[in-house]
C-alpha positions as CSV (number, residue, x, y, z in Angstrom):
1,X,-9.3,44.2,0.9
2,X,-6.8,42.6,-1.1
3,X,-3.0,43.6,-0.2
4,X,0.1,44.1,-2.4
5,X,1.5,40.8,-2.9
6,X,4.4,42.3,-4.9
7,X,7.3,41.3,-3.0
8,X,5.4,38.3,-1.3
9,X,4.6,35.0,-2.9
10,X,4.6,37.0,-6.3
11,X,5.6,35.0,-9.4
12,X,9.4,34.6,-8.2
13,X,8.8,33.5,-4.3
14,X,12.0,32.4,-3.2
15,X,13.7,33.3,-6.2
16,X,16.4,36.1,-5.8
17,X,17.9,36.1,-8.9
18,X,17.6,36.1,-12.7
19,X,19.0,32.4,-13.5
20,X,16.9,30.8,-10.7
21,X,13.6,32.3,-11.9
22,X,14.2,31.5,-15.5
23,X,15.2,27.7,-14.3
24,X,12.1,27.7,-12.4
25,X,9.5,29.3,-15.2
26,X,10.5,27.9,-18.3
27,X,11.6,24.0,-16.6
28,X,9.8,23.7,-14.1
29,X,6.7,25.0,-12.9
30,X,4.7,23.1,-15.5
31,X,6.1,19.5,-14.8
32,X,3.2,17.3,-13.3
33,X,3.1,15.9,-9.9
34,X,3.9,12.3,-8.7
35,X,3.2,11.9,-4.9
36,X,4.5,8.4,-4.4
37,X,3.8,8.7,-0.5
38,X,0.8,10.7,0.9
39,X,-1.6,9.6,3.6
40,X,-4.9,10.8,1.8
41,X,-7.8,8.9,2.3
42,X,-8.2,6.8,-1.1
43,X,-12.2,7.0,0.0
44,X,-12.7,10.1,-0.1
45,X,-11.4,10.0,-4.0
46,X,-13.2,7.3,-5.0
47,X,-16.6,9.2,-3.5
48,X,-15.3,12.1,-5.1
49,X,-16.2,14.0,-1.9
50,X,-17.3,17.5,-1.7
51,X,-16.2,19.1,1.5
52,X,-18.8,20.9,3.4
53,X,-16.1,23.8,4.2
54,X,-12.9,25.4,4.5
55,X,-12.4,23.6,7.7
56,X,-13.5,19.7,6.6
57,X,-10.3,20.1,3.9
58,X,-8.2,22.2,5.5
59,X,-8.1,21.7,9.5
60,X,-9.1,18.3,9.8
61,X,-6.8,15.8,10.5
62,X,-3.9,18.8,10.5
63,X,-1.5,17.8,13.1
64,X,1.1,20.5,11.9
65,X,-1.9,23.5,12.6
66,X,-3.2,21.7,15.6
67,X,0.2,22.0,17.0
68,X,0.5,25.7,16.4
69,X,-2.8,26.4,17.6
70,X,-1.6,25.2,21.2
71,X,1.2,26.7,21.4
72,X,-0.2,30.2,20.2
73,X,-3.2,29.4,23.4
74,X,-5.8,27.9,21.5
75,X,-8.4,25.7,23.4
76,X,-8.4,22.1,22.2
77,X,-12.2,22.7,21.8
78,X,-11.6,25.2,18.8
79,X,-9.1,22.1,17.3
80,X,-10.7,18.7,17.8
81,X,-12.9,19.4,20.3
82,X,-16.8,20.3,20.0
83,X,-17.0,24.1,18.5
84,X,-18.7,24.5,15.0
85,X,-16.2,24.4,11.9
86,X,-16.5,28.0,11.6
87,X,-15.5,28.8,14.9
88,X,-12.2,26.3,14.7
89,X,-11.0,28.1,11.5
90,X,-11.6,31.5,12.9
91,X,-9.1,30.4,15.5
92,X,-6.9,29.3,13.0
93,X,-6.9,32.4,11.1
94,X,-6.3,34.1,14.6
95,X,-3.0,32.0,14.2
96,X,-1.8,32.6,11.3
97,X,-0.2,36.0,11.7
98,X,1.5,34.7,14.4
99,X,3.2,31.9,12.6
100,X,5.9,34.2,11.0
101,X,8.7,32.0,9.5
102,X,7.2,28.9,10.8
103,X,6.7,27.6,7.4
104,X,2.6,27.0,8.1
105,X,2.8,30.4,6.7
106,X,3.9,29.9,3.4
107,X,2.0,26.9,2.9
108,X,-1.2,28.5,3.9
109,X,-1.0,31.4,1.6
110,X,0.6,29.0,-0.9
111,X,-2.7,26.9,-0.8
112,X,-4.7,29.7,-0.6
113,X,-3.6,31.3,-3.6
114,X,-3.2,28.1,-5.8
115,X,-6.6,26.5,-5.1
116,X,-8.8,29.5,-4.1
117,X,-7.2,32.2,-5.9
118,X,-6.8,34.7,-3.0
119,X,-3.9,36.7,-2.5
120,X,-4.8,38.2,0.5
121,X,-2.9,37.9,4.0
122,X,-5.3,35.4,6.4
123,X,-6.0,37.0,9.7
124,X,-8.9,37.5,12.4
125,X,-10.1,40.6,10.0
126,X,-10.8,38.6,7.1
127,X,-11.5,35.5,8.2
128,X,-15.4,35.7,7.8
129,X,-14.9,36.4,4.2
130,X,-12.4,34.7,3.3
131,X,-14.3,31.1,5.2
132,X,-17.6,31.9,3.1
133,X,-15.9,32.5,-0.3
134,X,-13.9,28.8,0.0
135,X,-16.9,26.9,1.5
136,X,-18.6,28.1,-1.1
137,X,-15.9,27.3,-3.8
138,X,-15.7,23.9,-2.5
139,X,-19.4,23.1,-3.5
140,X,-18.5,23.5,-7.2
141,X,-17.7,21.4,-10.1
142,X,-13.9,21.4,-9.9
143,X,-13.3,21.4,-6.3
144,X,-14.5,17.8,-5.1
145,X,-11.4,15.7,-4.0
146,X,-10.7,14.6,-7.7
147,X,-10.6,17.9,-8.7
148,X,-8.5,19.1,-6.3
149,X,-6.1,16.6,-7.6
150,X,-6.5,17.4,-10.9
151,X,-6.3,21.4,-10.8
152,X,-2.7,20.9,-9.3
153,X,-1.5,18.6,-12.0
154,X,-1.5,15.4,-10.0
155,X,-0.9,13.1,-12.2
156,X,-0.2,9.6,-10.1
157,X,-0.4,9.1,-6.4
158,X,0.1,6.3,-3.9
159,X,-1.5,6.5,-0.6
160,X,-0.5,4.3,2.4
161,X,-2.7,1.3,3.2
162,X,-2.6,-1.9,5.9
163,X,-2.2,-5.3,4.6
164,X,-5.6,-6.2,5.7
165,X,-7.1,-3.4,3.6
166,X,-9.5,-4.6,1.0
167,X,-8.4,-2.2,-1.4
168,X,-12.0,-1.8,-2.8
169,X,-11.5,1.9,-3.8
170,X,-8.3,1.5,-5.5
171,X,-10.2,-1.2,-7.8
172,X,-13.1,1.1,-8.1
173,X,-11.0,4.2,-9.2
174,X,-9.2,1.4,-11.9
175,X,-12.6,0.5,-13.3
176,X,-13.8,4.1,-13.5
177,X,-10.5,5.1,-15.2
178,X,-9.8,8.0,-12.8
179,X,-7.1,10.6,-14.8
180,X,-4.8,10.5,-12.0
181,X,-3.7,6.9,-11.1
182,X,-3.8,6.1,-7.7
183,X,-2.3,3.2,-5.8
184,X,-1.8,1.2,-2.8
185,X,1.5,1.4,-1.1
186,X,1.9,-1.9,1.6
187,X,2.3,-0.6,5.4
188,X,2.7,-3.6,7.6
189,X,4.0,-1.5,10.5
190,X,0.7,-3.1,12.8
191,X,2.1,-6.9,12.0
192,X,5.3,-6.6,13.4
193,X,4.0,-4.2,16.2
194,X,4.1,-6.2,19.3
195,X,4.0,-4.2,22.1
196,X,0.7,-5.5,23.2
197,X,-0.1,-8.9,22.6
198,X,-4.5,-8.2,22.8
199,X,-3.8,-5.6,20.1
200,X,-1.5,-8.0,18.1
201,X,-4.0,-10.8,18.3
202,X,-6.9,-8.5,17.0
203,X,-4.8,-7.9,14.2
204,X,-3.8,-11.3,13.4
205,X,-7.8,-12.4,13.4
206,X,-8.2,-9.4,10.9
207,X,-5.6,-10.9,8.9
208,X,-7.4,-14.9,9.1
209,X,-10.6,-12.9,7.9
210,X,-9.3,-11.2,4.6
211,X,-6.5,-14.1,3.6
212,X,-9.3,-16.9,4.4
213,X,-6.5,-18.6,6.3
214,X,-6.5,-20.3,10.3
215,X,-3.5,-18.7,11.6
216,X,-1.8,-21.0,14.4
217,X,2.1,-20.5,14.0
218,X,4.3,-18.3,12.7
219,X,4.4,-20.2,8.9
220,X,0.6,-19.5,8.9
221,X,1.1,-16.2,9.8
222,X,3.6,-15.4,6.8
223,X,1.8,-17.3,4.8
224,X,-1.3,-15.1,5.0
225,X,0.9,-12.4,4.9
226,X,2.3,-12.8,2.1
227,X,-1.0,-13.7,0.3
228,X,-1.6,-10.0,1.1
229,X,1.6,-8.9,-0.1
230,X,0.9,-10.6,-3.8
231,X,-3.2,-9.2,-3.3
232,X,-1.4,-5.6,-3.3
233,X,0.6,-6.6,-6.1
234,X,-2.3,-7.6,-8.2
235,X,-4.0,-4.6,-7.5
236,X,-1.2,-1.9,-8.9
237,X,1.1,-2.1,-5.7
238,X,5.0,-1.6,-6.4
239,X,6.2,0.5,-2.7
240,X,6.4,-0.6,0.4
241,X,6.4,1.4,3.4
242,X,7.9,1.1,7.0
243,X,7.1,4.0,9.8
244,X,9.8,3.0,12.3
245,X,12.0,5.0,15.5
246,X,15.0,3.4,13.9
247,X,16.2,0.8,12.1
248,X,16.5,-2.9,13.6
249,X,19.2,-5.4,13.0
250,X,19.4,-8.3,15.4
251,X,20.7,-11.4,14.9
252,X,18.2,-14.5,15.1
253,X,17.3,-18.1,14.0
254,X,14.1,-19.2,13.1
255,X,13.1,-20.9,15.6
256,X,12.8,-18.1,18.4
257,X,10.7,-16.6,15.9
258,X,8.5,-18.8,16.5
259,X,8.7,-19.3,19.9
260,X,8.4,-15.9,20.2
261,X,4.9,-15.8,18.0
262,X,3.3,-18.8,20.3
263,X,3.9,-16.9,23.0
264,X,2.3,-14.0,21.4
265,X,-0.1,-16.0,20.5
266,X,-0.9,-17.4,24.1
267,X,-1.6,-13.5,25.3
268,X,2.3,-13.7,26.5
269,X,4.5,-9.7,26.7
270,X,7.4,-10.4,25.4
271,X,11.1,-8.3,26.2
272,X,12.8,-5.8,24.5
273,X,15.4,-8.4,22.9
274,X,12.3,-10.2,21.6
275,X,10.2,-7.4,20.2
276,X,13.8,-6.3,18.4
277,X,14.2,-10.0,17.3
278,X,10.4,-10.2,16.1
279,X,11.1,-7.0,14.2
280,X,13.8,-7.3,12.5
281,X,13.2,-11.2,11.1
282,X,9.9,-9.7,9.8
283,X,11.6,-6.4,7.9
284,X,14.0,-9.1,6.3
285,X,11.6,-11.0,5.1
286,X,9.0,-8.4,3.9
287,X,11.9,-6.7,2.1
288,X,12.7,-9.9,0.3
289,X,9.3,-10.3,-1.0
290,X,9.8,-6.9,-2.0
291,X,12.2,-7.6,-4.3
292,X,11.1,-10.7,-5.5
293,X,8.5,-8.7,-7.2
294,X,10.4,-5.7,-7.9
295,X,8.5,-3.1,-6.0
296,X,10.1,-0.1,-3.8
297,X,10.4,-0.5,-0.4
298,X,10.4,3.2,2.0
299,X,12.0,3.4,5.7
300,X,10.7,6.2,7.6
301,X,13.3,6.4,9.8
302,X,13.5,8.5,13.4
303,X,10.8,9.7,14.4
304,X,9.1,9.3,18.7
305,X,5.5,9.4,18.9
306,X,3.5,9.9,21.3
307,X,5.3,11.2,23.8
308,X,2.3,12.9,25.8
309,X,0.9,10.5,27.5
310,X,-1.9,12.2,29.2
311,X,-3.4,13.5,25.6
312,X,-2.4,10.3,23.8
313,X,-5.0,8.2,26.1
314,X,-7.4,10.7,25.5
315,X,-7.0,11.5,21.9
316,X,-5.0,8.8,20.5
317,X,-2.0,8.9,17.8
318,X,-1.9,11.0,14.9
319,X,-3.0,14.3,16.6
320,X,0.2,16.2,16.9
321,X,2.0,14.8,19.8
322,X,5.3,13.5,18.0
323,X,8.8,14.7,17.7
324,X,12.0,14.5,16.0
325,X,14.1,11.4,17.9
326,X,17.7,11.0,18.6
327,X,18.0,7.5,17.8
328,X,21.0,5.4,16.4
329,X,20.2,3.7,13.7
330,X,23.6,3.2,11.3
331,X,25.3,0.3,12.8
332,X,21.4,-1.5,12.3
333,X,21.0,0.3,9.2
334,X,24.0,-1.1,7.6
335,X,23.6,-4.6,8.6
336,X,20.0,-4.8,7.4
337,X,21.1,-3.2,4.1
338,X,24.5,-5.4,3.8
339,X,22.4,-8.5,4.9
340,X,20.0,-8.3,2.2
341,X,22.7,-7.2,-0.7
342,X,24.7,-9.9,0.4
343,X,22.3,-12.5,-0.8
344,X,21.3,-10.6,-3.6
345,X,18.0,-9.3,-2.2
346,X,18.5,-6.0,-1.9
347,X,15.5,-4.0,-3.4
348,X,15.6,-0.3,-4.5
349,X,15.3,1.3,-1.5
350,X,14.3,5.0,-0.5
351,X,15.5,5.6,3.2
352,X,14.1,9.0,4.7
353,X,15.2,11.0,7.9
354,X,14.1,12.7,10.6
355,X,16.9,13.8,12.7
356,X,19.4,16.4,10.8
357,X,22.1,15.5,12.5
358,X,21.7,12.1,10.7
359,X,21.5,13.5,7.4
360,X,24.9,12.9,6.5
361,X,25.0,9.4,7.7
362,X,22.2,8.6,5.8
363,X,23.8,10.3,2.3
364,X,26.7,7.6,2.8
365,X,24.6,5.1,3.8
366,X,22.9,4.8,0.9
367,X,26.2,5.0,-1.4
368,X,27.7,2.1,0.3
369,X,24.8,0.0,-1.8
370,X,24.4,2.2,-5.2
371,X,25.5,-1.2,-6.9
372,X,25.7,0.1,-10.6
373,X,22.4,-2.1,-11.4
374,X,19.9,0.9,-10.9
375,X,20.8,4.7,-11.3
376,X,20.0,5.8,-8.1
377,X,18.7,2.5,-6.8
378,X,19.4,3.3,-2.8
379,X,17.9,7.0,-2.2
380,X,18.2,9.2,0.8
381,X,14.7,10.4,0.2
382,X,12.9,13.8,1.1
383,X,12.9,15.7,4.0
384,X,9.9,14.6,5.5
385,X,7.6,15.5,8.8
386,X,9.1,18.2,10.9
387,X,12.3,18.4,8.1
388,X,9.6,19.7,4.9
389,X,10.1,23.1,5.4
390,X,12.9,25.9,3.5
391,X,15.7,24.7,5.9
392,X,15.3,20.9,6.1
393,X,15.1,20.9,2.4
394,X,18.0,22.6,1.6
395,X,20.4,20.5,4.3
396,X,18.9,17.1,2.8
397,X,20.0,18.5,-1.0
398,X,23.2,19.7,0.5
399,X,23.9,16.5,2.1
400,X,23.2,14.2,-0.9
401,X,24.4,16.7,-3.1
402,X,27.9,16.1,-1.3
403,X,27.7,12.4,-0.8
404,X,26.0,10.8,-3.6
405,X,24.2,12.5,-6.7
406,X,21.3,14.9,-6.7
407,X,20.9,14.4,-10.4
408,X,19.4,11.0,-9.8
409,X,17.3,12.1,-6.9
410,X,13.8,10.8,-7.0
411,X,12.6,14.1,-5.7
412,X,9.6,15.4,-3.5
413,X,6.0,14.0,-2.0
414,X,3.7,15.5,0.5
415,X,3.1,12.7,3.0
416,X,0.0,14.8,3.9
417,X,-3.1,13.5,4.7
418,X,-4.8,16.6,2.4
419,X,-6.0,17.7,-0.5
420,X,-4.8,21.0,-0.1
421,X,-1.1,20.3,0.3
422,X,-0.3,19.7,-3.0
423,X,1.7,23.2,-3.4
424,X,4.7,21.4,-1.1
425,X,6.1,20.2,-4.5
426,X,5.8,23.7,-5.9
427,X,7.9,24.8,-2.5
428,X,10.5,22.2,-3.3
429,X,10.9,23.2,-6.7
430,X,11.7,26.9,-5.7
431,X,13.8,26.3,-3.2
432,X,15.7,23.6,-5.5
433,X,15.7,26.6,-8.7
434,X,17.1,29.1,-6.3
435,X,19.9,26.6,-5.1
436,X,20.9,25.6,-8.5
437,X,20.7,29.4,-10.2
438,X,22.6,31.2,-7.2
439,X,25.6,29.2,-7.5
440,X,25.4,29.5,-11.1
441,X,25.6,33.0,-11.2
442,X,28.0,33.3,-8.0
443,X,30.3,30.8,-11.2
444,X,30.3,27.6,-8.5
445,X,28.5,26.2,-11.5
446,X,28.6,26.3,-15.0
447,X,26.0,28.9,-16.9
448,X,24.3,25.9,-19.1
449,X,21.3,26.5,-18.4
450,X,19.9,23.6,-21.0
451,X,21.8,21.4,-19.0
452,X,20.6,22.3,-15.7
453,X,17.5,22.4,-17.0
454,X,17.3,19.0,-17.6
455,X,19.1,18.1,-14.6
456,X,16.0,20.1,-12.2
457,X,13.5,18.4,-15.2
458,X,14.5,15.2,-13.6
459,X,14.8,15.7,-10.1
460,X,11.5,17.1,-10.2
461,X,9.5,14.8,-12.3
462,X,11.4,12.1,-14.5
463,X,13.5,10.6,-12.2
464,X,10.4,9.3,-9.9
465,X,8.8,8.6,-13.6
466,X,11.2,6.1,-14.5
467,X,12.5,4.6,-11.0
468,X,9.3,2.7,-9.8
469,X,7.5,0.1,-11.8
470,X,4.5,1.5,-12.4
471,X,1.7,-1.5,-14.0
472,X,1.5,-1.5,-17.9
473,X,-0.5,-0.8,-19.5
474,X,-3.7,1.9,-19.1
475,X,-1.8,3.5,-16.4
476,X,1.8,3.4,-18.4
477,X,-0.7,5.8,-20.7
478,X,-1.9,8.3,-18.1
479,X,1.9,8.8,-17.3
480,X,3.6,8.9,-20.6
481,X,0.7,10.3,-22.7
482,X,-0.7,12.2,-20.0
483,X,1.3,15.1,-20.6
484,X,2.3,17.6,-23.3
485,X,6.0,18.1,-22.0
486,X,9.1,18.8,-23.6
487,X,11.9,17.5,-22.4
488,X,15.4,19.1,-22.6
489,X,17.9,17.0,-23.8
């Protein structure tokens, strides 16, 4: 039974009015997609995986459904425990109807209807049928990981890898040619992580094993590190990427550096004032390699994980125990930022939020460094995480609309660890259409609708086009020749 879909997620979801559905249709919706932060498993495109079903691609690994499956009194055996796939996505389709303005619910019919064409409501009555016609779908030309990517437009991605990753299926997807580009972005969240000196040290003999080096002191350590850091580069890498609670700033010399690594190095816990020291000497210097080579670098800024401790021991991180954090984080956030511009060393920088409340110290933030050199070289990125939904996206425009400039806004990216989640940037561009056309026609903005047009153009694809430096060359192609647009000017 298919229901009347009319006056939900028709052609004008989101859309209330005349201006923002034509700003939407005739600029918009046919823009490519560059996802310069995701978490999918560059693996699994390289294999070119076929997913066995509906629940392999769409449940797995989905901390924001896990969650709601909890709290709507799902077993953790029909999540990540031991019941059959089919039995886990019943439960999930038992869910859905429950997750009314949670925005789970848009994204799930979103996804639905873009990659399997049904425009049905998913609940318990049709979730046999629905199951069955996706698996199935999923075992066909067209619906492997690659093309998933490719029937939503993808047309460049960069997915989030350790330093001591070999980056084997980035250079396989290079040789192959693979229509969507795909590269690494540089996480080195686990070498400054020094909470636990056993867990540091099995990280640092990772390191010795990949960068052929004997690691001994803390100039051995960088050394290696940074051997890494220009491996990445060789191999397509031009963003960096930091996951932190908040930003760090202390003051320190060199030398209690490395003290503070021998002692690491000897087995020895170190203090709060040393873990803060250890972390914030190693952000300066990563970001200065960063912009010795020009690249990107991302700060993930405010989120606490792992706050149940009881299912974090027995599940681990990742599985949907996190929340938004009330952190400080402008006093260090405007040191680290000053410190680096002050010695001209300050590389575009993309600085993204968790906390709301923050949103307008982070808009500032980042105009206190807008130099002149770069259009839009500091960004207040995305709202991200818990923030990706109707509401966090419209206070993060608001925000930087107010403070800074929208029109140079590098735009959206799914930090999703699925293929499946591509319709987000779709989302955005609604929401950002229906923003832009309602103030036009309530005459808060001028009706020039070329204009604007452009304006949304490059918010939504050209801006993120131009501000990273992609490699030369074969992949320059795929992104300039790889699509058929016309841009307004």
């Amino acid at each position: 039974m298919i229901l009347n879909m009319k006056t939900f997620l028709d052609k004008d979801f989101l859309l209330s009015n005349e201006t923002s559905k034509r700003l939407f249709h005739e600029y918009v919706n046919d823009l490519p997609i560059i996802d310069y932060h995701c978490h999918l498993p560059v693996k699994q495109i390289a294999q070119d995986t076929r997913f066995e079903n509906l629940t392999r691609v769409w449940l797995n690994g989905d901390h924001y459904k896990w969650r709601a499956m909890r709290t709507n009194g799902v077993d953790e055996s029909y999540i990540t425990g031991n019941k059959s796939d089919w039995e886990k996505f019943h439960k999930w389709a038992e869910t859905v109807p429950y997750t009314l303005r949670n925005p789970l619910y848009h994204w799930t019919h979103l996804e639905l209807q873009r990659y399997f064409n049904i425009n049905d409501l998913l609940g318990p009555r049709n979730s046999k049928e629905i199951y069955e016609h996706c698996s199935s779908l999923l075992q066909t030309d067209g619906f492997s990981a690659r093309g998933l990517l490719q029937r939503m437009n993808v047309e460049l991605i960069c997915t989030t890898d350790d330093p001591v990753d070999s980056l084997e299926f980035h250079q396989q997807l290079k040789r192959e040619d693979f229509a969507v580009a795909v590269f690494p972005a540089f996480r080195a969240d686990k070498a400054m992580d020094i909470d636990d000196p056993v867990l540091f040290n099995a990280y640092v003999k990772r390191l010795e094993e990949v960068s052929a080096t004997d690691i001994s002191s803390l100039e051995d350590f960088l050394s290696a590190l940074n051997s890494r850091h220009d491996y990445f580069g060789a191999n397509g890498c031009c963003i960096s990427d930091h996951g932190l609670e908040q930003m760090v700033s202390d003051p320190f010399i060199e030398s209690e550096i490395k003290l503070i690594f021998e002692n690491l190095r000897m087995g020895k816990k170190q203090g709060t004032a040393e873990k803060r020291k250890f972390k914030s000497a190693m952000l300066l210097w990563l970001a200065e390699w960063d912009h010795d080579k020009g690249w990107v670098q991302q700060f993930h800024l405010g989120a606490m994980r792992n706050i149940n401790s009881r299912m974090m021991k027995q599940m681990g991180p990742d599985t949907g125990w996190d929340s938004i954090g009330d952190f400080a984080q402008a006093s260090a956030l405007a040191r680290f930022l000053n410190k680096l511009d002050s010695e001209n060393k300050l590389a575009k920088t993309i600085i993204y939020n968790l906390n709301p409340a923050d949103n307008e110290v982070m808009a500032t933030m980042t105009g206190n460094f807008n130099d002149g050199s770069v259009a839009g070289k500091i960004q207040f990125g995305s709202a991200w995480w818990f923030l990706d939904q109707k509401d966090g996206m419209v206070k993060q425009l608001n925000a930087l609309s107010n403070m800074g400039l929208l029109s140079k806004f590098v735009g959206m990216l799914t930090d999703s660890r699925s293929f499946l989640s591509f319709p987000r940037h779709e989302y955005f561009h609604r929401i950002l259409c229906q923003i832009f056309g309602e103030e036009i026609e309530k005459g808060e903005l001028p009706s020039d609708i070329p204009w604007v047009g452009k304006i949304l153009q490059d918010i939504c694809y050209y801006n993120a086009r131009n501000y990273f430096n992609w490699p030369q060359g074969s992949v320059q192609s795929k992104i300039t020749g790889g699509s058929s647009l016309n841009r307004v000017s």
